[in-house]
C-alpha positions as CSV (number, residue, x, y, z in Angstrom):
1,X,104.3,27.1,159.1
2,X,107.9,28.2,158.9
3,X,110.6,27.5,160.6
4,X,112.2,31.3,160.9
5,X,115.5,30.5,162.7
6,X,116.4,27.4,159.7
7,X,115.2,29.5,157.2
8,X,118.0,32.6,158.4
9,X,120.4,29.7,159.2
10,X,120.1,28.3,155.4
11,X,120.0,31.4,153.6
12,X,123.7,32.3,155.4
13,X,125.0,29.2,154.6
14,X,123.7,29.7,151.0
15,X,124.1,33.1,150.5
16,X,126.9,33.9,147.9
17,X,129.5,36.4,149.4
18,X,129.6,40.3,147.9
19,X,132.5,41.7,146.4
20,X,135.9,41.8,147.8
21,X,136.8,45.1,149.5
22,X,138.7,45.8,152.5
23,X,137.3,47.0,155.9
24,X,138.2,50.8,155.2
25,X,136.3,50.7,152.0
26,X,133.8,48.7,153.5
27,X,133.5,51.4,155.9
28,X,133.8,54.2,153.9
29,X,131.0,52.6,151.5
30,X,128.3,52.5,154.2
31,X,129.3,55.9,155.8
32,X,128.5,57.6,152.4
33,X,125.5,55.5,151.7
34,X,124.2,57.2,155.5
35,X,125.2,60.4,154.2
36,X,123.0,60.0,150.5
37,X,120.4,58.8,152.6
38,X,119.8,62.3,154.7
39,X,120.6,64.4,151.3
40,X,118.6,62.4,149.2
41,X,116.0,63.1,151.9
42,X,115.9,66.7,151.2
43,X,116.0,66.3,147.5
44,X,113.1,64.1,147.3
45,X,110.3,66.5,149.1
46,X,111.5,69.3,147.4
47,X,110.9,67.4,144.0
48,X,108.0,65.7,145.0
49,X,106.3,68.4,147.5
50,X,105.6,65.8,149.6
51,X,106.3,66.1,153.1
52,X,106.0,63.5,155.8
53,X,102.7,64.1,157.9
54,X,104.4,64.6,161.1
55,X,108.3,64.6,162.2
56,X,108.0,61.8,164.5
57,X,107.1,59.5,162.0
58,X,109.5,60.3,159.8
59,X,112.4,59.7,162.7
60,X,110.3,56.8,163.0
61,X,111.1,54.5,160.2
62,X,115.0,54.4,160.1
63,X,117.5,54.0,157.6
64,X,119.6,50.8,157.8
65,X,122.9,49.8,156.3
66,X,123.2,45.9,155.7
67,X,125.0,43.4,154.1
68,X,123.1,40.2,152.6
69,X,122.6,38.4,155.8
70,X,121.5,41.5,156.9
71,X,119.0,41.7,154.3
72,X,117.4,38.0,154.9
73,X,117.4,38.6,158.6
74,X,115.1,41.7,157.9
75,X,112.8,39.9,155.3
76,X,112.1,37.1,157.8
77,X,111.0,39.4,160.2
78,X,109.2,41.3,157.9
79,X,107.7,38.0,156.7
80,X,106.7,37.0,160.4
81,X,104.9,39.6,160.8
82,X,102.7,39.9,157.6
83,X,101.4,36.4,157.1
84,X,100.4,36.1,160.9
85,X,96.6,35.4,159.8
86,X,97.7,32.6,157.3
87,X,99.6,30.9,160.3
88,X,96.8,31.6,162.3
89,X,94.4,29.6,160.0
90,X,96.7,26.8,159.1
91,X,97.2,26.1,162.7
92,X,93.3,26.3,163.3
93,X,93.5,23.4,160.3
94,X,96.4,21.5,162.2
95,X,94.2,21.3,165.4
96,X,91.4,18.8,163.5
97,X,94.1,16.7,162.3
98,X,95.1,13.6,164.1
99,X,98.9,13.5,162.6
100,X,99.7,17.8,163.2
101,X,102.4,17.2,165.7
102,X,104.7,15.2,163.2
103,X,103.7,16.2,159.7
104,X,103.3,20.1,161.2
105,X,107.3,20.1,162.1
106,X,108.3,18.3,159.5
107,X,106.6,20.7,157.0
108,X,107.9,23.6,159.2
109,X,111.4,22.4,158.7
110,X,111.1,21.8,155.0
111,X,109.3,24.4,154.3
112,X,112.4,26.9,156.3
113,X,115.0,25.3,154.2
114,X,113.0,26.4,151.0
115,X,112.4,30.1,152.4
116,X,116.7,30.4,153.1
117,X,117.3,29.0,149.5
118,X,114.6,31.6,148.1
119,X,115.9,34.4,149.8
120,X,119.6,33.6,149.6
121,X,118.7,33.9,145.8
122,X,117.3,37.2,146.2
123,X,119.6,38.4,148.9
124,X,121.7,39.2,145.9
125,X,119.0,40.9,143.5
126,X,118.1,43.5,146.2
127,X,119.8,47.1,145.8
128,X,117.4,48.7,148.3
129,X,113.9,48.2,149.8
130,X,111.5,50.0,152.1
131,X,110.2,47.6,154.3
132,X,106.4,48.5,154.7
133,X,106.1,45.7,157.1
134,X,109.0,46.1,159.8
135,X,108.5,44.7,163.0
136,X,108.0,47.2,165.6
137,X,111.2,49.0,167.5
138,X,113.5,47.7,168.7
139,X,114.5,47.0,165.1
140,X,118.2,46.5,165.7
141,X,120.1,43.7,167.9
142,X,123.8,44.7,169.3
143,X,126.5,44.4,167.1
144,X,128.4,41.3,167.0
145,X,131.2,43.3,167.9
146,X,131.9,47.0,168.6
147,X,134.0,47.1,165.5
148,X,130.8,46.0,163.3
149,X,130.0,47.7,159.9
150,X,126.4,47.2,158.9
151,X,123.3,47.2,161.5
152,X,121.4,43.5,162.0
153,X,118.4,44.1,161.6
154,X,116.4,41.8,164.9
155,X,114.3,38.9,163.6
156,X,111.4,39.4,165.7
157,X,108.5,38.4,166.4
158,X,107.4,41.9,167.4
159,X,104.1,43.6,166.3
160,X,104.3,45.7,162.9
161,X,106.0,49.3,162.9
162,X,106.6,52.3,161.1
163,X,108.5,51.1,158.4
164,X,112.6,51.6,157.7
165,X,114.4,51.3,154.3
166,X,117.7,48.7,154.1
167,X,120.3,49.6,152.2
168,X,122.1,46.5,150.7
169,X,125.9,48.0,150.5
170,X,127.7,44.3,148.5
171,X,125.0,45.0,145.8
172,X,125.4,48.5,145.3
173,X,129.4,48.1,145.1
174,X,128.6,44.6,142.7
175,X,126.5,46.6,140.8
176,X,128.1,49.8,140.6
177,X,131.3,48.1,139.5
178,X,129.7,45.8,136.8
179,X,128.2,49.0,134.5
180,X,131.8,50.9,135.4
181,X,130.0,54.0,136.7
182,X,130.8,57.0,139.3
183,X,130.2,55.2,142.8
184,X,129.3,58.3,144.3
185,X,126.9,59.0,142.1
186,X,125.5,55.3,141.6
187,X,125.1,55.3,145.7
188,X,123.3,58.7,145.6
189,X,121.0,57.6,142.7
190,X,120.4,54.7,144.2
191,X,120.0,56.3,147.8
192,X,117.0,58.4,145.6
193,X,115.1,55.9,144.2
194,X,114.6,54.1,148.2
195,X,114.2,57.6,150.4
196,X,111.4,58.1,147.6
197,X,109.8,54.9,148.8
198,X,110.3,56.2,152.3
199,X,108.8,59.4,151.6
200,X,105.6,58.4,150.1
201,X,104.6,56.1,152.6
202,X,105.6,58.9,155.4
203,X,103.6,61.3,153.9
204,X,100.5,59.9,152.9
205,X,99.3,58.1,156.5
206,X,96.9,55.8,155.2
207,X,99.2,54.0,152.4
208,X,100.2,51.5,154.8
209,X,97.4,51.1,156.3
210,X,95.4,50.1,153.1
211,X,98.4,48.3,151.4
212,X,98.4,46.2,154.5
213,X,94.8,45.6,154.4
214,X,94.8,44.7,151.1
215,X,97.7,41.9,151.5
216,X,95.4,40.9,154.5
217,X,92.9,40.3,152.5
218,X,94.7,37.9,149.9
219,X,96.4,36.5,152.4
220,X,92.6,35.4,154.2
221,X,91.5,34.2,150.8
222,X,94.4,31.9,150.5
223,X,93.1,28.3,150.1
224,X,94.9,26.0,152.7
225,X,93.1,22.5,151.4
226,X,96.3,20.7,149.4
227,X,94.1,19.0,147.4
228,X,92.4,22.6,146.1
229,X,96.1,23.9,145.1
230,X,97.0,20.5,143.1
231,X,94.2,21.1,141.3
232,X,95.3,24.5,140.1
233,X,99.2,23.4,139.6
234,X,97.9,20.8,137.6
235,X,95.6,22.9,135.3
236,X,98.5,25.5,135.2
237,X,101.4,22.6,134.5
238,X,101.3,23.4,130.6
239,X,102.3,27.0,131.1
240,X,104.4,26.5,134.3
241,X,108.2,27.4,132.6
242,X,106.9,30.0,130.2
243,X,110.3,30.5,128.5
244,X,110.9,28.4,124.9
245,X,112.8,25.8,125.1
246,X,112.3,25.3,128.5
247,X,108.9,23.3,128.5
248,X,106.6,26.5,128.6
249,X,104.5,27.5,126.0
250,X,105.4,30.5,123.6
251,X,103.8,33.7,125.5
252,X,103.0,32.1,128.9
253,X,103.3,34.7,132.0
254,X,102.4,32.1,134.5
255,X,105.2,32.6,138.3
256,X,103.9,30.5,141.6
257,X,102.4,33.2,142.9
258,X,99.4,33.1,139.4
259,X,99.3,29.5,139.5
260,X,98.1,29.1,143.1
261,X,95.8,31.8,143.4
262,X,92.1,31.8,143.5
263,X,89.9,34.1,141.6
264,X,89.5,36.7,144.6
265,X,93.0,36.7,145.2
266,X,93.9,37.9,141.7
267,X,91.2,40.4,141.6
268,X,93.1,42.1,145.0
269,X,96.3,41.3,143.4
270,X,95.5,43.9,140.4
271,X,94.8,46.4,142.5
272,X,97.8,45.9,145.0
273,X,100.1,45.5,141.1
274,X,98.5,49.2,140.4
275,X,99.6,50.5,143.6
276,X,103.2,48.5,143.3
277,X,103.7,49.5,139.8
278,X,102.7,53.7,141.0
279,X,104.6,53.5,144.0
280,X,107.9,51.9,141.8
281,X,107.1,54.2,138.8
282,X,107.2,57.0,140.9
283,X,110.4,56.2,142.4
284,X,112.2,55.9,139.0
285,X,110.7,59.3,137.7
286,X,112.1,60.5,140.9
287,X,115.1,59.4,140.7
288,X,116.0,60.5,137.3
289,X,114.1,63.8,137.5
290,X,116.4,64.3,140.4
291,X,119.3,63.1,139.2
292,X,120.6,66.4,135.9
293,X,121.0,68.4,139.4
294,X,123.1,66.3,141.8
295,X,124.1,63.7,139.6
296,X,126.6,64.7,136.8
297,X,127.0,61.2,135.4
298,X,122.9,60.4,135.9
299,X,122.5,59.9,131.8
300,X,125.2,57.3,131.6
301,X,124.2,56.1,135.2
302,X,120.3,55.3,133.5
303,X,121.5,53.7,130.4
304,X,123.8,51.3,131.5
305,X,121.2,50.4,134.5
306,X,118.8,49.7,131.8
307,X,120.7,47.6,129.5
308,X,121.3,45.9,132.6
309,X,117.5,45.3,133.4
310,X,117.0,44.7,129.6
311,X,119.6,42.1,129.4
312,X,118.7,39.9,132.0
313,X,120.8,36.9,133.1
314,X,121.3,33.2,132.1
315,X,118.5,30.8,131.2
316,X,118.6,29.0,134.7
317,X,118.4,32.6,136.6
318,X,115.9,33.8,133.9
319,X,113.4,30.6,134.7
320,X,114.0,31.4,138.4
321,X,113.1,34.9,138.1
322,X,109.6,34.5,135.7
323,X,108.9,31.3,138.3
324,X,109.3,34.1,141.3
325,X,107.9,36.7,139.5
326,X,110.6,39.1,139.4
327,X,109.6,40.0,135.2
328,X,106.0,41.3,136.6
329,X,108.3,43.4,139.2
330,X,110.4,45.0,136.4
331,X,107.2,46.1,134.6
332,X,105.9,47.7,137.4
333,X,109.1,50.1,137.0
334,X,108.4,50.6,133.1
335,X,104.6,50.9,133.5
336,X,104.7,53.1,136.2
337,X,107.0,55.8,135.1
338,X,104.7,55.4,131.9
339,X,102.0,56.4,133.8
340,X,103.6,59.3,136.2
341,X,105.7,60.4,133.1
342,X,101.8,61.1,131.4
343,X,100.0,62.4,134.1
344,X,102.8,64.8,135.1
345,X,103.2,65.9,131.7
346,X,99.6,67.0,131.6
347,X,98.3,68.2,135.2
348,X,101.8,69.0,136.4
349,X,103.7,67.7,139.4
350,X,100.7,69.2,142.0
351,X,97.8,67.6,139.9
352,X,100.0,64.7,140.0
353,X,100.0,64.6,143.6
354,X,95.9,64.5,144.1
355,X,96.6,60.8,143.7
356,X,97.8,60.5,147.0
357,X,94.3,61.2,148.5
358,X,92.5,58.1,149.4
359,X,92.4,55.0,148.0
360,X,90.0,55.9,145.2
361,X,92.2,58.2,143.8
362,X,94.9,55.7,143.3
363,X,95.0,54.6,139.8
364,X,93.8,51.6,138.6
365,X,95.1,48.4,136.5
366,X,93.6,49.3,133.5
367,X,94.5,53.5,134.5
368,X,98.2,53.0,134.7
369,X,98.3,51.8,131.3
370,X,95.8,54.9,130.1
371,X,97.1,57.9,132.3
372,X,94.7,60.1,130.7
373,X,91.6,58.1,132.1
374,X,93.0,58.8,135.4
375,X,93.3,62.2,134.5
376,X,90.1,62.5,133.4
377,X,88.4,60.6,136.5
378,X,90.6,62.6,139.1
379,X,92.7,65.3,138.5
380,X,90.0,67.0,136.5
């Protein structure tokens, strides 16, 4: 379906290059960004009174410092790994068709070019990310030289794994030196926000486990006939740009992802947006109820970031990022500290923590906008 090694190859060519430092600051960036990680660790559980289920898991799913190629090269493996079944059935489609040998490497090549461009895009969005979906150990190739700074991260194609949160060092020093804040204490606030990812799925076993099945699912639902997704790209061309001025209609939400989707694939989607927008929401609660203790500059550190947010970008990056998606991901933040931010403030941080039971305790689409019904359904 993809063509893994073109897709790395034209993501590195595209890829635009971080901020200029030299190699001692490089170096003295991504030794501190290790250190935050381990101290943000501590600061986490002992906010959160979560603690990972067993040791060994938590050694398990390492903490990597990368640069952006770093960061495509561990998206394409993750990416390998989790749509397995849609190859799967794609190829079982190939197999009845008389033309599959040429059309199915020509669309592998294509379709590689257009995964580097896409993440070559986002290789400079990404601040930090737990990878839920990491290839199984071992997760790391040699260094290119023994001098090297950041780990690079191995494309694959391993079976799944524990997990292991990447660091993105260029974006944390772009970003940090856009809003004019304390690195230190942009790195570790950052650093909190990611180990709280890290945390979560460490300590409650069977969050992977059912976030996987769930993108399993959509993934099994996904219509492979060409002639079935034209249809819905052409009932959905009126509302495609959704930005005035820009050929969209006033209002319009539509990204890729809702325009090719079938109706079972957006009823999983709403409950894998609840889980997103309560695993990101908790983060950001996290992070700033963290922060007043080891972060001196944390208030000035939140505003700016959110101007930031608020502020967006230029029209062509704002059409790239409501085409992608990436609005409905900055919602999730807003909603989901919404929804902690309630439920916190009326069954504390331990009734708070009955929602990671089970999957029926997790809160719903319509709960993380009402955090009382949750409440009311589960805490009470």
């Amino acid at each position: 379906m993809v063509d893994w090694n073109l897709a790395v190859a034209t993501a590195t060519r595209l890829v635009r290059p971080g901020p200029e430092v030299s190699r001692e600051e490089a170096a003295a960036v991504v030794a501190e960004l290790r250190r935050h990680a381990l101290e943000a660790e501590e600061h986490v559980r002992a906010f959160t009174g979560m603690q990972s289920s067993s040791l060994a898991q938590a050694a398990a799913t390492p903490v990597l410092v990368v640069d952006r190629p770093g960061w495509v090269r561990a998206n394409v493996a993750g990416f390998r790994t989790v749509v397995q079944p849609l190859v799967e059935k794609l190829q079982a489609r190939r197999a009845n068709s008389a033309a599959a040998g040429v059309f199915g490497t020509v669309g592998e090549k294509a379709t590689g070019i257009e995964v580097g461009a896409l993440l070559a895009f986002l290789s400079t969005k990404v601040l930090g990310q737990y990878e839920t979906f990491a290839p199984a150990e071992p997760s790391l190739e040699a260094p290119d030289s023994p001098a090297a700074l950041f780990d690079k991260p191995r494309l694959g194609p391993e079976g799944p794994g524990p997990g292991r949160l990447l660091l993105v060092a260029p974006n944390i020093v772009h970003v940090e030196r856009e809003l004019d804040v304390d690195p230190s204490d942009f790195r570790l606030w950052v650093c909190l926000h990611e180990e709280t990812h890290r945390t979560q799925f460490t300590a409650v076993p069977w969050l992977r486990d059912h976030i996987q099945s769930e993108v399993q699912s959509f993934l099994s639902e996904t219509d492979v006939d060409p002639g079935a997704l034209l249809d819905r790209l052409r009932d959905a061309a009126g509302s495609l740009g959704g930005l005035p001025g820009l050929g969209g209609r006033e209002g319009s939400s539509s990204n890729l992802m809702e325009i090719v989707q079938s109706p079972a694939q957006r009823e999983i989607l709403g409950r894998l947006t609840a889980v997103m927008s309560l695993l990101e929401g908790h983060a950001d609660v996290v992070m700033d109820g963290v922060g007043p203790a080891v972060v001196p500059t944390v208030a000035e550190i939140r505003e700016k970031f959110q101007q930031r947010r608020d502020r967006g970008a230029n029209r062509l990056d704002l059409l790239l990022r409501r085409l992608l998606g990436m609005d409905a991901k900055l919602r999730q933040y807003q909603d989901g500290a919404v929804f902690v931010r309630g439920v916190v403030a009326q069954v504390g941080m331990e009734g708070f923590n009955r929602v990671w039971t089970s999957p029926n305790t997790l809160p719903t689409k319509e709960e993380i906008h009402d955090p009382a019904a949750w409440v009311a359904r589960v805490a009470r």
